[in-house]
PLY file of the C-alpha trace (Angstrom):
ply
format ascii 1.0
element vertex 89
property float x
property float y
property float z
element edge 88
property int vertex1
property int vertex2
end_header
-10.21 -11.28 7.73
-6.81 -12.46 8.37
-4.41 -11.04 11.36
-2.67 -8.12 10.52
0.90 -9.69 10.07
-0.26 -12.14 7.60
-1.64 -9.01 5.00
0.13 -6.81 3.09
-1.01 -3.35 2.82
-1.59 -1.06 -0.03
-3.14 2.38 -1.18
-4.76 1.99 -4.12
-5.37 5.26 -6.19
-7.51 6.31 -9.16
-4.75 7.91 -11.26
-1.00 7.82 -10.68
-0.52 11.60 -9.95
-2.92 11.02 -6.81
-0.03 8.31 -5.56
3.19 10.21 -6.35
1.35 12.86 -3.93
0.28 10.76 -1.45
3.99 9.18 -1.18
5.40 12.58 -1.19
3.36 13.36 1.88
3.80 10.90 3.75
7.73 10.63 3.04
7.36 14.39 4.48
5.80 13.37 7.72
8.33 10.30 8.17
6.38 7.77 7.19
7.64 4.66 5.17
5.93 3.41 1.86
7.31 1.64 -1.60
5.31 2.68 -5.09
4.83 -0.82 -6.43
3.13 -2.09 -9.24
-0.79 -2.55 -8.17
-1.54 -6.03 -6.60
-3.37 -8.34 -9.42
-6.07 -9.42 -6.66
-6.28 -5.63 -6.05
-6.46 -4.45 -9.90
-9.49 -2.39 -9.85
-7.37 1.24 -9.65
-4.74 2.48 -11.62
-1.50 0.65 -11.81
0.77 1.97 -8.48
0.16 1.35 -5.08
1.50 2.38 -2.30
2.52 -0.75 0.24
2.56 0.04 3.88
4.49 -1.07 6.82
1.79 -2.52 8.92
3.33 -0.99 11.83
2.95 2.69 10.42
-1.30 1.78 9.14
-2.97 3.96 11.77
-0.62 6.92 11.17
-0.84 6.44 7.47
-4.74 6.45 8.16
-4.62 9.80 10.21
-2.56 11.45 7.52
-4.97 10.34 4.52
-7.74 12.34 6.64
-6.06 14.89 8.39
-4.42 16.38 4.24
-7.65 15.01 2.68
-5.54 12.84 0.56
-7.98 11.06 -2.42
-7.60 8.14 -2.86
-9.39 4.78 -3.49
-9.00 2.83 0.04
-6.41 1.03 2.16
-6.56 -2.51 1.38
-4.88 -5.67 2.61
-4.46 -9.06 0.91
-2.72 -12.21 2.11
0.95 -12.41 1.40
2.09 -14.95 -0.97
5.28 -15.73 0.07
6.82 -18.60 -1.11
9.44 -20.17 0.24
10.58 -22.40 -2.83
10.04 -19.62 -5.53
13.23 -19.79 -7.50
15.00 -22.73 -6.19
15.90 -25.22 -8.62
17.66 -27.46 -6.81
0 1
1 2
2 3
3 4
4 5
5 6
6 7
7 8
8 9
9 10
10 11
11 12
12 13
13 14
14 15
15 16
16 17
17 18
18 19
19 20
20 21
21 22
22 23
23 24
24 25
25 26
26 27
27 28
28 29
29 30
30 31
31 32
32 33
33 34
34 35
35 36
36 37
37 38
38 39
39 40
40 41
41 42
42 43
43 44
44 45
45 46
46 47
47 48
48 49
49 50
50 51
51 52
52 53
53 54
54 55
55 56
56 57
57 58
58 59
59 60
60 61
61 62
62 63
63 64
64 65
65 66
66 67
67 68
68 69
69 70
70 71
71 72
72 73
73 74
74 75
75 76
76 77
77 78
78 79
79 80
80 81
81 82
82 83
83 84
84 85
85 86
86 87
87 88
């Protein structure tokens, strides 16, 4: 697997509702996360996610088990930044 800085990571959920819970939680306990649109490499769950700040993972972790939060898993996939995306010129 690739180093943690190079991933981006998500929560992947089966259902929305499950998500907009999670992200209320973990807002609660201080914790950072964006609801984005579901990763197309990681499509196999509903259509949010929840993407991390790699810094926060393990106490994102500990919250998911300490509330018994359901969801699907944590995963990370390469980011696919591109430097040249919309330049024209």
């Amino acid at each position: 697997m690739e180093p943690e800085h190079k991933l981006a990571w998500y929560v992947l959920f089966q259902n929305h509702t499950m998500g907009l819970s999670l992200d209320k939680l973990l807002k609660k306990a201080g914790l950072h996360a964006t609801i984005v649109p579901t990763p197309r490499a990681l499509s196999h769950s509903c259509g949010i996610a929840l993407a991390l700040q790699p810094d926060e993972l393990d106490a994102v972790r500990a919250l998911i088990e300490r509330e018994h939060a359901d969801i699907l898993e944590i995963a990370g996939v390469e980011r696919d930044i591109d430097p040249r995306r919309d330049r024209y010129c």
